[in-house]
PDB file of the backbone (N, CA, C, O) and the ligand in Angstrom, with CONECT records:
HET     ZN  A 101       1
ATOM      1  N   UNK A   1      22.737  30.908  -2.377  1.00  0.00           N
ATOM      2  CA  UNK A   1      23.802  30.569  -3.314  1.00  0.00           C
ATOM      3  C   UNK A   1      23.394  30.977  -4.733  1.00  0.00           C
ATOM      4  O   UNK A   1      22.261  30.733  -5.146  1.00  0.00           O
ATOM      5  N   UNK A   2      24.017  31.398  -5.236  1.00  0.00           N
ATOM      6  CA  UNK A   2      24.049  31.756  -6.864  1.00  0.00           C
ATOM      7  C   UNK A   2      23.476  30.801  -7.754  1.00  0.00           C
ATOM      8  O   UNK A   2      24.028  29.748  -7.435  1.00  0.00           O
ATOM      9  N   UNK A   3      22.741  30.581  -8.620  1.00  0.00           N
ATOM     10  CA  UNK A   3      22.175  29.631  -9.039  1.00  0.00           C
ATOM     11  C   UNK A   3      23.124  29.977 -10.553  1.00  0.00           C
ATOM     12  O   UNK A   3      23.560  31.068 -10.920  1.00  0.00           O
ATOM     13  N   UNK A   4      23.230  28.771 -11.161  1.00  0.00           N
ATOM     14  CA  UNK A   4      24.156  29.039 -12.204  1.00  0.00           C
ATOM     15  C   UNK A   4      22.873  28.519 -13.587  1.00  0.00           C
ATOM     16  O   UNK A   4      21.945  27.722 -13.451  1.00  0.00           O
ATOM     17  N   UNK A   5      23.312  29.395 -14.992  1.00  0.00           N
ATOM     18  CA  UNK A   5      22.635  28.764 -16.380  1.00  0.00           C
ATOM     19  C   UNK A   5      23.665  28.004 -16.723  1.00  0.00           C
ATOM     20  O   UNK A   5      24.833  28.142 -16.360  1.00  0.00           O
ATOM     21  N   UNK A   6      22.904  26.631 -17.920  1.00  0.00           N
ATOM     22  CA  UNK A   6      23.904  26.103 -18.544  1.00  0.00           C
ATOM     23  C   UNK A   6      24.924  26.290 -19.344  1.00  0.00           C
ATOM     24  O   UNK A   6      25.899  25.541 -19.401  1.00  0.00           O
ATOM     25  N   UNK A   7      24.746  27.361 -20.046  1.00  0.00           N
ATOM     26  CA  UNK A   7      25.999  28.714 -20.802  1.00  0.00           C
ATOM     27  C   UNK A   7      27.044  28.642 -19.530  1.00  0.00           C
ATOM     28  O   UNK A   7      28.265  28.581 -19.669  1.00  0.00           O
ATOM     29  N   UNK A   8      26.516  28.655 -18.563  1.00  0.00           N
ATOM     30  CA  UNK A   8      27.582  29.666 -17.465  1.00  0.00           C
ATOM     31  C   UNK A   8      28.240  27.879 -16.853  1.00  0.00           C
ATOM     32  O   UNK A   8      29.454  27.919 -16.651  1.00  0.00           O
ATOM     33  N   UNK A   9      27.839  27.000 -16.679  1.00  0.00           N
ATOM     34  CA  UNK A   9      28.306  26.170 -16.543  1.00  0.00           C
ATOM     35  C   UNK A   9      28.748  25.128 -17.385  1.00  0.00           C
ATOM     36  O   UNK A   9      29.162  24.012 -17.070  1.00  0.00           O
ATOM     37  N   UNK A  10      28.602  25.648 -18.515  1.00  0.00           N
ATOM     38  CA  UNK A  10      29.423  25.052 -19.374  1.00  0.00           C
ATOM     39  C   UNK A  10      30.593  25.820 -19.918  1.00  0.00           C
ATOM     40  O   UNK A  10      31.401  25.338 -20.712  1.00  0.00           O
ATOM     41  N   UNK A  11      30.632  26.914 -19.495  1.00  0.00           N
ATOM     42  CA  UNK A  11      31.770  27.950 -20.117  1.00  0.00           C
ATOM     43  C   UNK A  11      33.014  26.972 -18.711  1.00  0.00           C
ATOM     44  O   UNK A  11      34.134  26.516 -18.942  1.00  0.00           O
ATOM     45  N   UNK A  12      32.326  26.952 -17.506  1.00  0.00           N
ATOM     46  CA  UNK A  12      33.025  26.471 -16.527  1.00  0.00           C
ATOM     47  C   UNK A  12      33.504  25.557 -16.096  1.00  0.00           C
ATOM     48  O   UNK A  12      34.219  25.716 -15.107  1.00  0.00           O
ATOM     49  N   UNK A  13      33.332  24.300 -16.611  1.00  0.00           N
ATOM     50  CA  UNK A  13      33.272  22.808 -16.992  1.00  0.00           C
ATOM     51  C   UNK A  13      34.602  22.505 -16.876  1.00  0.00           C
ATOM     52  O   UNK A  13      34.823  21.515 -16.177  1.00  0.00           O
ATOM     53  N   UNK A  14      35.665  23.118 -17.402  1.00  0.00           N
ATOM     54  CA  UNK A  14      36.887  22.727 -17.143  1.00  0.00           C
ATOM     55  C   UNK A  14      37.467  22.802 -16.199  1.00  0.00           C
ATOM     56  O   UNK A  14      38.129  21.918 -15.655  1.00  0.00           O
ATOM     57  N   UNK A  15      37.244  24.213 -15.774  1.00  0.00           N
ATOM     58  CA  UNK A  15      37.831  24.974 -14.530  1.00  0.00           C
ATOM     59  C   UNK A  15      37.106  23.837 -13.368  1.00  0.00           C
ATOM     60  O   UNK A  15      37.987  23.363 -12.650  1.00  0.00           O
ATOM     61  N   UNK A  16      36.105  23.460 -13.132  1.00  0.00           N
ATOM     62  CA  UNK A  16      35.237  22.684 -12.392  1.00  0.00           C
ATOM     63  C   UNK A  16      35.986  21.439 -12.528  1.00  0.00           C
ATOM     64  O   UNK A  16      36.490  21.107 -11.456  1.00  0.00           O
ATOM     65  N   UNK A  17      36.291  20.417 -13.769  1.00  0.00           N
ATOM     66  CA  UNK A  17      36.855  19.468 -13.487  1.00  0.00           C
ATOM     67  C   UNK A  17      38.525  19.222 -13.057  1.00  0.00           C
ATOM     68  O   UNK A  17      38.982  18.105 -12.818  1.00  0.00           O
ATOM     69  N   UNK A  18      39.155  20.222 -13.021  1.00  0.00           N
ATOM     70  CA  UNK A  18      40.447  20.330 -12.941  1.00  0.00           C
ATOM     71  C   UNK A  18      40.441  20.196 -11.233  1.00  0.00           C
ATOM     72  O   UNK A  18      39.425  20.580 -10.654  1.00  0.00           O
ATOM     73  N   UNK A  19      41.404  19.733 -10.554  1.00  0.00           N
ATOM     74  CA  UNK A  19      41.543  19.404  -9.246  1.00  0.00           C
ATOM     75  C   UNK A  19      41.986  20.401  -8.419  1.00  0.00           C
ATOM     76  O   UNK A  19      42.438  20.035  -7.334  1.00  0.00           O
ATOM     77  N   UNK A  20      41.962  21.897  -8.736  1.00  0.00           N
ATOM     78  CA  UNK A  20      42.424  23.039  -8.292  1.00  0.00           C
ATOM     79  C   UNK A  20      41.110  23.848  -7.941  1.00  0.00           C
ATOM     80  O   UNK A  20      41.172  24.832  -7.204  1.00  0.00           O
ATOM     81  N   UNK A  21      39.535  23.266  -8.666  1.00  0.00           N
ATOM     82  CA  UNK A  21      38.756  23.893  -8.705  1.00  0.00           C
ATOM     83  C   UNK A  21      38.340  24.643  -7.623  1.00  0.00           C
ATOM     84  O   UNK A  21      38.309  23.919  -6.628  1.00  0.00           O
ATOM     85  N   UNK A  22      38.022  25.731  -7.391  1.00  0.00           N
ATOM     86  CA  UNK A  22      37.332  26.125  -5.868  1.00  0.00           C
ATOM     87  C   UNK A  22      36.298  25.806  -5.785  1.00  0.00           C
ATOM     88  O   UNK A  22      35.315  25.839  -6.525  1.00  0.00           O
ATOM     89  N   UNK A  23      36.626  25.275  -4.265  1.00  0.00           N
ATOM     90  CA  UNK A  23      35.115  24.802  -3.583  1.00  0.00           C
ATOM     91  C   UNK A  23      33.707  25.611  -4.023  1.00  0.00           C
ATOM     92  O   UNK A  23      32.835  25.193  -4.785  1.00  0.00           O
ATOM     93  N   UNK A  24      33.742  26.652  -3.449  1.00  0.00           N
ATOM     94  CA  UNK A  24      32.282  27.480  -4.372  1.00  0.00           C
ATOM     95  C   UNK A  24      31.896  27.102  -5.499  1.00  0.00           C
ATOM     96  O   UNK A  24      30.732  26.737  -5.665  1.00  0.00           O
ATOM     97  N   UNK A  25      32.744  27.117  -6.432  1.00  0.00           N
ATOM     98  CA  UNK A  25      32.491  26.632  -7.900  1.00  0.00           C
ATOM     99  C   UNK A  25      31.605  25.504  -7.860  1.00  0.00           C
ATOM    100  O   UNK A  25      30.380  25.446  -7.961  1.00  0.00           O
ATOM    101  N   UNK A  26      32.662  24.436  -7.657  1.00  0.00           N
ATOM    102  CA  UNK A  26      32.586  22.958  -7.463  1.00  0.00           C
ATOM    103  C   UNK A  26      30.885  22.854  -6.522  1.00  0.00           C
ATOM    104  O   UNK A  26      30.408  21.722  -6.441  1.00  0.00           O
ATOM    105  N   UNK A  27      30.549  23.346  -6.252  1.00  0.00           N
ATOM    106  CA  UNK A  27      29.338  23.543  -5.105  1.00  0.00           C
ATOM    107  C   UNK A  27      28.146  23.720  -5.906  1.00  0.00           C
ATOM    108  O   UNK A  27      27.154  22.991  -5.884  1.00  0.00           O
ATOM    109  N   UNK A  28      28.389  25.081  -6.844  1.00  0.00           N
ATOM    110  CA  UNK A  28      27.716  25.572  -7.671  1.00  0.00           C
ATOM    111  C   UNK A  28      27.183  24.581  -8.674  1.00  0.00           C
ATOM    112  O   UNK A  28      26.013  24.199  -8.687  1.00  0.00           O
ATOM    113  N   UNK A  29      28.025  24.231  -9.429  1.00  0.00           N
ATOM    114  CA  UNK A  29      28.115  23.194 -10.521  1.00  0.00           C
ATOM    115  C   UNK A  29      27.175  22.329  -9.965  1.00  0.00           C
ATOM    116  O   UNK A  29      25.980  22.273 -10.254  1.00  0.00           O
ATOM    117  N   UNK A  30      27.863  21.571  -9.044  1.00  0.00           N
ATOM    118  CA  UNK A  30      26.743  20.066  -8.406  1.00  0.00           C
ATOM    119  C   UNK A  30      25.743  20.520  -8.120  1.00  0.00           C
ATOM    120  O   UNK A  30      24.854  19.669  -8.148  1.00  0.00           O
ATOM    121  N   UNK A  31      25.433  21.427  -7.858  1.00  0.00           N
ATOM    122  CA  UNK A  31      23.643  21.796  -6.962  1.00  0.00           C
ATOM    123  C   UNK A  31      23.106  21.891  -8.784  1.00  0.00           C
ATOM    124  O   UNK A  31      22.223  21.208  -9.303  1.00  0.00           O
ATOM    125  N   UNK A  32      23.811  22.764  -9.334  1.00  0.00           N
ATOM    126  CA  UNK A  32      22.982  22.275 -11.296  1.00  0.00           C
ATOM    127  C   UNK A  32      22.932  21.346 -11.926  1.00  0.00           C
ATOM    128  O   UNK A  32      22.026  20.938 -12.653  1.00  0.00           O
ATOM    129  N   UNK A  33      24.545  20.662 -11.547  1.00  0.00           N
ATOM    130  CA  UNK A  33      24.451  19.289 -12.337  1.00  0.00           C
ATOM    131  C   UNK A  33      23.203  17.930 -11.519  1.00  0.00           C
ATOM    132  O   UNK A  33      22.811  16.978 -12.194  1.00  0.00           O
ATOM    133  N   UNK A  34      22.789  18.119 -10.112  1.00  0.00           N
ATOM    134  CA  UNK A  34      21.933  17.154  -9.805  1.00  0.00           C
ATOM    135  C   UNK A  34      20.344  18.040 -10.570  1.00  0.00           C
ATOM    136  O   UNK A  34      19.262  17.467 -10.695  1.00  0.00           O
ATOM    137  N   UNK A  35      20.541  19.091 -10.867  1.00  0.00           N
ATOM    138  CA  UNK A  35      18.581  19.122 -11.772  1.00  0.00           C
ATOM    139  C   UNK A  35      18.748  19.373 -13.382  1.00  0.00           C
ATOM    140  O   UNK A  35      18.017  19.936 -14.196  1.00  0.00           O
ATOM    141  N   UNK A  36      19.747  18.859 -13.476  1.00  0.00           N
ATOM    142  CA  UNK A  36      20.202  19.777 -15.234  1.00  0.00           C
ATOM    143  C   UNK A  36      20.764  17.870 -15.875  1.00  0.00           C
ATOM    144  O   UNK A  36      21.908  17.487 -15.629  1.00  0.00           O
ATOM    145  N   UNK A  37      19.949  17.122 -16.503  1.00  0.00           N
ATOM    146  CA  UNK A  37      20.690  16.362 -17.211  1.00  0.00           C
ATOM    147  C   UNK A  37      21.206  15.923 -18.190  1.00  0.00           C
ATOM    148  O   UNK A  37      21.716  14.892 -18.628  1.00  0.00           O
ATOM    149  N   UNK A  38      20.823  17.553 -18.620  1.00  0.00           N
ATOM    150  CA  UNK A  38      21.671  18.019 -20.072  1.00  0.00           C
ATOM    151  C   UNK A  38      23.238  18.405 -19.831  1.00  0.00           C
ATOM    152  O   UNK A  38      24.164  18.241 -20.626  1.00  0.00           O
ATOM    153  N   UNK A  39      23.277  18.903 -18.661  1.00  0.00           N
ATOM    154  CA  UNK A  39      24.614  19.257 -17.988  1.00  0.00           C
ATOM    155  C   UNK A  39      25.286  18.170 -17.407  1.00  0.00           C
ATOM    156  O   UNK A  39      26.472  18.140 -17.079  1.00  0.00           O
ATOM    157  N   UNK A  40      24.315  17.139 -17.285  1.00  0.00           N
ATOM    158  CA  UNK A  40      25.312  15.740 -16.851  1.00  0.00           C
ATOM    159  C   UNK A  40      25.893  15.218 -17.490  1.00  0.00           C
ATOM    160  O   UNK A  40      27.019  14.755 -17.309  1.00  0.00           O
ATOM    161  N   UNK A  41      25.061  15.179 -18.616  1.00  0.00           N
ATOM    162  CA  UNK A  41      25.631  14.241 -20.048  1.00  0.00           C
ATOM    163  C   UNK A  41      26.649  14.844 -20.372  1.00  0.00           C
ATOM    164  O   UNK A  41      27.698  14.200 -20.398  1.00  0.00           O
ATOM    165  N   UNK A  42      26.663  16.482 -20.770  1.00  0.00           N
ATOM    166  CA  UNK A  42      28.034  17.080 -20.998  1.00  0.00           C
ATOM    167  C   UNK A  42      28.835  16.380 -19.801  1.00  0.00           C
ATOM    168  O   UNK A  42      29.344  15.284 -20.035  1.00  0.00           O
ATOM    169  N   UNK A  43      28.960  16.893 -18.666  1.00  0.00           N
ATOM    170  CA  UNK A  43      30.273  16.512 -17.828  1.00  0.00           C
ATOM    171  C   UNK A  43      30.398  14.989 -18.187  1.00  0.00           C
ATOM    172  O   UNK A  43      31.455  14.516 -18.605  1.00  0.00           O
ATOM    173  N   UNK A  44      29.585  14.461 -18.054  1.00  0.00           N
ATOM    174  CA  UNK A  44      30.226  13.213 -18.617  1.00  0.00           C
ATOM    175  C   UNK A  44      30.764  12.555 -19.459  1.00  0.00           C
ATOM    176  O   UNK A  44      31.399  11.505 -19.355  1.00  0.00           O
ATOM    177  N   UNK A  45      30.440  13.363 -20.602  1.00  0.00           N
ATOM    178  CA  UNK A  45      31.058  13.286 -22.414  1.00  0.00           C
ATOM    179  C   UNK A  45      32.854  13.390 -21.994  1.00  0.00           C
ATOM    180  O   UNK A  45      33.797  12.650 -22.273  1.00  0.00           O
ATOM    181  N   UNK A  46      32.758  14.659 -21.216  1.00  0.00           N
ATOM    182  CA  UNK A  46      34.174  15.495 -21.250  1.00  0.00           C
ATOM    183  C   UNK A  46      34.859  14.733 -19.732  1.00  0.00           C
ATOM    184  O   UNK A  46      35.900  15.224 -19.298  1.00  0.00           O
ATOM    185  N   UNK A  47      34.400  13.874 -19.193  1.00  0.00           N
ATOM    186  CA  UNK A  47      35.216  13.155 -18.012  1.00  0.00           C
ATOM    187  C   UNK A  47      35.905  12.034 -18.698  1.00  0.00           C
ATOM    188  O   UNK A  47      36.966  11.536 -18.321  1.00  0.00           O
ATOM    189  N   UNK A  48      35.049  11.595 -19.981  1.00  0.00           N
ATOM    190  CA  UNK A  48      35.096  10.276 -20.593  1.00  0.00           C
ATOM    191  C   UNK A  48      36.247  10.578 -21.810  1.00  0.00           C
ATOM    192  O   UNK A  48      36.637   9.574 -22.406  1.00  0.00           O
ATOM    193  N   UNK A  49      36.835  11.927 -22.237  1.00  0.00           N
ATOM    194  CA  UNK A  49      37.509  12.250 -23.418  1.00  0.00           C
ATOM    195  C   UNK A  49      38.666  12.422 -21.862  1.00  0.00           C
ATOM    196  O   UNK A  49      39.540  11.627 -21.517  1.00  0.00           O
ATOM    197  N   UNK A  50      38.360  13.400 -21.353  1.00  0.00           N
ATOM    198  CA  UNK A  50      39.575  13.403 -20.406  1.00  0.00           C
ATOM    199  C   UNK A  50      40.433  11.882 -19.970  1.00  0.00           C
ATOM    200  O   UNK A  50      41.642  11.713 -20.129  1.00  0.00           O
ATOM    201  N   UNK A  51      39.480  10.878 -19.399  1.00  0.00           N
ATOM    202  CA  UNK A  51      40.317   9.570 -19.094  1.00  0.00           C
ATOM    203  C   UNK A  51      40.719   8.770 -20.237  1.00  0.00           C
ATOM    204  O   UNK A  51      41.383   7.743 -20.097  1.00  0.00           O
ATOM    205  N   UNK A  52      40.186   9.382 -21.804  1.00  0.00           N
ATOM    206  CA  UNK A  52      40.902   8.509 -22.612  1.00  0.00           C
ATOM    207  C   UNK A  52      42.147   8.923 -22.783  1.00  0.00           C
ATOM    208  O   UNK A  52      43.091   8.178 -23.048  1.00  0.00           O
ATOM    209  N   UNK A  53      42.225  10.610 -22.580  1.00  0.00           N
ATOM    210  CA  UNK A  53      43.604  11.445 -23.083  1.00  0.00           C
ATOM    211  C   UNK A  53      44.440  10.330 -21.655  1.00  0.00           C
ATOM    212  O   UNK A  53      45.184   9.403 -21.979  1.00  0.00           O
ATOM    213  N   UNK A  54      44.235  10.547 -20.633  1.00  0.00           N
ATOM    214  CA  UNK A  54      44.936  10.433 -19.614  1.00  0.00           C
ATOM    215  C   UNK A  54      45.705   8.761 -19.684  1.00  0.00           C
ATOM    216  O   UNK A  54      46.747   8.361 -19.165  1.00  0.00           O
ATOM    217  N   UNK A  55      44.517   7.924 -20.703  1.00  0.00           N
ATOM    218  CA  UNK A  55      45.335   6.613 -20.868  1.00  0.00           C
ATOM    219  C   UNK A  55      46.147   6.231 -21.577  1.00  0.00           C
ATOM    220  O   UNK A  55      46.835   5.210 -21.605  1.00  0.00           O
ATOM    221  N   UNK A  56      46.040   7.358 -22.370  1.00  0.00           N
ATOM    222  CA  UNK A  56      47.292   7.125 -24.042  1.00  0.00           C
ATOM    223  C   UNK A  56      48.234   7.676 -23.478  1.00  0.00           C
ATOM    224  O   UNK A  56      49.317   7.438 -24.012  1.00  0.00           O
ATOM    225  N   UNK A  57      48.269   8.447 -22.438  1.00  0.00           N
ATOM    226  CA  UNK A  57      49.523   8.971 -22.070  1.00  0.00           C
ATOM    227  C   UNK A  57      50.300   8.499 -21.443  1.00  0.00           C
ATOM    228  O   UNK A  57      51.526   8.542 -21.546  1.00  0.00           O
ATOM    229  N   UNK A  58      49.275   7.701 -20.297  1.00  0.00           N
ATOM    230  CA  UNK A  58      50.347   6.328 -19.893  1.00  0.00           C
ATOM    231  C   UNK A  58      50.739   5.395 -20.564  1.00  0.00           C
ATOM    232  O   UNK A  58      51.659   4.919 -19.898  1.00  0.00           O
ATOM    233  N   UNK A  59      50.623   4.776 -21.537  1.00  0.00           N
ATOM    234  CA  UNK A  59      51.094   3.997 -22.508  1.00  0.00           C
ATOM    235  C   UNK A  59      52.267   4.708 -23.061  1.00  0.00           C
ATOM    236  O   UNK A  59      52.358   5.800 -23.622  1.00  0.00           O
ATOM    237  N   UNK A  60      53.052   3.896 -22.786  1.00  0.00           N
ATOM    238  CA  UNK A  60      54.573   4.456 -23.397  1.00  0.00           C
ATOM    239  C   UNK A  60      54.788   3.752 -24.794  1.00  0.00           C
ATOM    240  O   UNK A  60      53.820   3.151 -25.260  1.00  0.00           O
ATOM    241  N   UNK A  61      56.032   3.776 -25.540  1.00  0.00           N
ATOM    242  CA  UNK A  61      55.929   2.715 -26.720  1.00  0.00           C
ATOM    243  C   UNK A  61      56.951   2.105 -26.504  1.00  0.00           C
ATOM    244  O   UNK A  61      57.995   2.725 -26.300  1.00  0.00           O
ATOM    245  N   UNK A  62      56.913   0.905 -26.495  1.00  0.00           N
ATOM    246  CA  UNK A  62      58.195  -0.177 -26.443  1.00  0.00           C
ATOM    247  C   UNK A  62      59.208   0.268 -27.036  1.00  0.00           C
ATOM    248  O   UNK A  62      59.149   0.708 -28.184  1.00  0.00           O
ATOM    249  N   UNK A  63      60.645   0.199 -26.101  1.00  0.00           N
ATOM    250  CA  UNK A  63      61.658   0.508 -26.510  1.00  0.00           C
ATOM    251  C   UNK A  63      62.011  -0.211 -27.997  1.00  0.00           C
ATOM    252  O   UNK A  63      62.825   0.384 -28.703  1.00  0.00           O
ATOM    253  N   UNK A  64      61.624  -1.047 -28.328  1.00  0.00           N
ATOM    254  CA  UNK A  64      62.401  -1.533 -29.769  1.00  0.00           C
ATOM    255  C   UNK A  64      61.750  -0.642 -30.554  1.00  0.00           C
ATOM    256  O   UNK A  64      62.446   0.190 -31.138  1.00  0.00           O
ATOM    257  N   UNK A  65      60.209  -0.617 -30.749  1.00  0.00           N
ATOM    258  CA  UNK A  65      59.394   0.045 -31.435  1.00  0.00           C
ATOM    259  C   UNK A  65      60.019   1.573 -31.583  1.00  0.00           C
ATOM    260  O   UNK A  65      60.149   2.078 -32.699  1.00  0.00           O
ATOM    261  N   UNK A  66      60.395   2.269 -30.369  1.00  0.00           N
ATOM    262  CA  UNK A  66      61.011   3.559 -30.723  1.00  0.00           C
ATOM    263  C   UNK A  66      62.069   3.421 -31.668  1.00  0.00           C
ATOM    264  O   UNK A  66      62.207   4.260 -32.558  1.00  0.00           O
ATOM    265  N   UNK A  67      62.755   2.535 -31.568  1.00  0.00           N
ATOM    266  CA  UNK A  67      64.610   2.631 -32.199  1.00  0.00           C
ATOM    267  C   UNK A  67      64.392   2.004 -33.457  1.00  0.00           C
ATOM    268  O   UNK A  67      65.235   2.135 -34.344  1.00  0.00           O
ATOM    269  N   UNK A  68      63.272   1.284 -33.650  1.00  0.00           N
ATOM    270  CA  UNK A  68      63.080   1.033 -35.318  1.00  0.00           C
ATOM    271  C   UNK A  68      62.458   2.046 -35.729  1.00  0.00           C
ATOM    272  O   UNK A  68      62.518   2.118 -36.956  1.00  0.00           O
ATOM    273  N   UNK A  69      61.649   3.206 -35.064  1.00  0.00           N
ATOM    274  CA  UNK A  69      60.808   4.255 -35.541  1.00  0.00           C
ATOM    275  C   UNK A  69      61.989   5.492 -36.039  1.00  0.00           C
ATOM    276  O   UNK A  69      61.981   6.169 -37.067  1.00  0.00           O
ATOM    277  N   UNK A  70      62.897   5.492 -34.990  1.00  0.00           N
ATOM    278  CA  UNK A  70      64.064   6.644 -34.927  1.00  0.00           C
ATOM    279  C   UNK A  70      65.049   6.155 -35.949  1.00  0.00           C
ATOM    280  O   UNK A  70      65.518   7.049 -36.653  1.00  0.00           O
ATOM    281  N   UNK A  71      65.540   4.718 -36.229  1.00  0.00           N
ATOM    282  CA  UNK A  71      65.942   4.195 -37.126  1.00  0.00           C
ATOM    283  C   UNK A  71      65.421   4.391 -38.679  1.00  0.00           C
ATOM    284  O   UNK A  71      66.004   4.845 -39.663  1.00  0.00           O
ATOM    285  N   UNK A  72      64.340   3.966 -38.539  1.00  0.00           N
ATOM    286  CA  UNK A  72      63.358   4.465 -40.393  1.00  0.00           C
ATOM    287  C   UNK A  72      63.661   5.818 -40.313  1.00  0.00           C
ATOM    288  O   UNK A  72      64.135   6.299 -41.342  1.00  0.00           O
ATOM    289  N   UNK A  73      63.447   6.893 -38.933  1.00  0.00           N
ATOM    290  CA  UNK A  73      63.687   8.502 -39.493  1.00  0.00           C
ATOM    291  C   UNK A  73      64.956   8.784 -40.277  1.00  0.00           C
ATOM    292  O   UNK A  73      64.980   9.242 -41.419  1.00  0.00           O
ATOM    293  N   UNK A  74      66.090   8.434 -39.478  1.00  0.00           N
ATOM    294  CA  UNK A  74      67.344   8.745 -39.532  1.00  0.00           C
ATOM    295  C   UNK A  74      67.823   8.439 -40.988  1.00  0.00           C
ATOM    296  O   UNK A  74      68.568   9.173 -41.638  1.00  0.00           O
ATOM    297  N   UNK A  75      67.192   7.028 -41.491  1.00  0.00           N
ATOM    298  CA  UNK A  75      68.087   6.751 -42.690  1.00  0.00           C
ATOM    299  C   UNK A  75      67.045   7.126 -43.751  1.00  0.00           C
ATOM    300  O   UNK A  75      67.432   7.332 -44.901  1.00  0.00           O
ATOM    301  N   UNK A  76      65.637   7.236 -43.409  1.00  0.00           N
ATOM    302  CA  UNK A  76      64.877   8.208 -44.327  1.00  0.00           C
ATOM    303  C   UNK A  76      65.347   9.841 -44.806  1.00  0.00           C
ATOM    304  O   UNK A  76      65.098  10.438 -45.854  1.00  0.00           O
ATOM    305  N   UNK A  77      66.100  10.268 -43.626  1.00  0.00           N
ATOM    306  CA  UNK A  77      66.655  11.677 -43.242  1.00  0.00           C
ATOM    307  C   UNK A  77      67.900  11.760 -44.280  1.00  0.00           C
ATOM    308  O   UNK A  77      68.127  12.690 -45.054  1.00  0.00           O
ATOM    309  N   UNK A  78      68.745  10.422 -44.096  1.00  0.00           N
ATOM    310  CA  UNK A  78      70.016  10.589 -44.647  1.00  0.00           C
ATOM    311  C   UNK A  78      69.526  10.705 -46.520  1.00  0.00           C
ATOM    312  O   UNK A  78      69.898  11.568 -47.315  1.00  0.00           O
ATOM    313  N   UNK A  79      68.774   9.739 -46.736  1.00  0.00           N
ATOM    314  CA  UNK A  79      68.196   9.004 -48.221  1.00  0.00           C
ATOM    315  C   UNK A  79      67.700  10.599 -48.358  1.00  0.00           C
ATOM    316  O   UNK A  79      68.851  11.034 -48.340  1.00  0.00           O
ATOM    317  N   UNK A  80      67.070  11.532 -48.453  1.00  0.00           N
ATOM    318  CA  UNK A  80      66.255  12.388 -48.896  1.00  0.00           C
ATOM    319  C   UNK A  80      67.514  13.134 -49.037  1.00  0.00           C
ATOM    320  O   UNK A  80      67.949  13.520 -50.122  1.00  0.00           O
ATOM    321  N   UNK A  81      68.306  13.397 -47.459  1.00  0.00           N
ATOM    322  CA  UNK A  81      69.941  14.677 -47.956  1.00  0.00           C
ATOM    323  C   UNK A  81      70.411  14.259 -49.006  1.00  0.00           C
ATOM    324  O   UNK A  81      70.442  15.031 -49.963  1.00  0.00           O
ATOM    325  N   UNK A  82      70.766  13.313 -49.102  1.00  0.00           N
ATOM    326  CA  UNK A  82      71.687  12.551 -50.458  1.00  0.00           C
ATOM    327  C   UNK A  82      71.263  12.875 -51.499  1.00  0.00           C
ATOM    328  O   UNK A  82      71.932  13.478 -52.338  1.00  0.00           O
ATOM    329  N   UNK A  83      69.777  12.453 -51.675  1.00  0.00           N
ATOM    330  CA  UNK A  83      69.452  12.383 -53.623  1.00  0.00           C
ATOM    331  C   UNK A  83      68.988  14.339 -53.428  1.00  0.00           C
ATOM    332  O   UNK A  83      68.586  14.813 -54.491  1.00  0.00           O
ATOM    333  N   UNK A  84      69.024  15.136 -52.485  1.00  0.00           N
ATOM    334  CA  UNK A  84      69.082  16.494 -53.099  1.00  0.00           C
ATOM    335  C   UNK A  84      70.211  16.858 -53.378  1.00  0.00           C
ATOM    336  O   UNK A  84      70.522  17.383 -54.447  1.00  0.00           O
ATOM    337  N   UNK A  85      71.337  16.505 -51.981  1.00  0.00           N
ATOM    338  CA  UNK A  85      72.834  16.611 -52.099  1.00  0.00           C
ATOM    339  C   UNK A  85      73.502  16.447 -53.810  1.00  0.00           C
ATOM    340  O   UNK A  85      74.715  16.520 -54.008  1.00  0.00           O
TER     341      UNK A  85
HETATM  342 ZN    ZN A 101      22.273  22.738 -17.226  1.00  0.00          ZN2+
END
């Protein structure tokens, strides 16, 4: 099997964590990431930014919170046309 450098597996890191990855890859990676724990810490930095993105995204914002947010735009929107108007 191809033995991979950390350049080369870190250029690959994404492609590797994405759930499409190919098996070979994914193969590659782990046989480096179990003797490399400079390469662990990375994947793990970037697993740990990935599940924060992934939790703000489930968080929606309370419907009132939107319609007072869209509300302040709208009459902020109107107030600014006017005094250029
Ligand atoms: Zn490494």
């Amino acid at each position: 099997m191809k033995r991979l450098s950390c350049q080369e597996v870190l250029d690959q890191l994404w492609e590797y964590l994405d759930d499409d990855a190919r098996s070979e890859l994914r193969t590659a990676i782990d046989g480096h990431l179990a003797n490399c724990s400079h390469c662990q810490l990375e994947v793990d930095s970037i697993q740990h930014t990935i599940h924060l993105y992934q939790a703000k995204e489930n968080v929606s914002v309370p419907v009132h919170l939107s319609e007072k947010l869209t509300n302040a735009l709208n009459s902020a929107y109107k107030e600014s046309g006017q005094s250029r108007d």
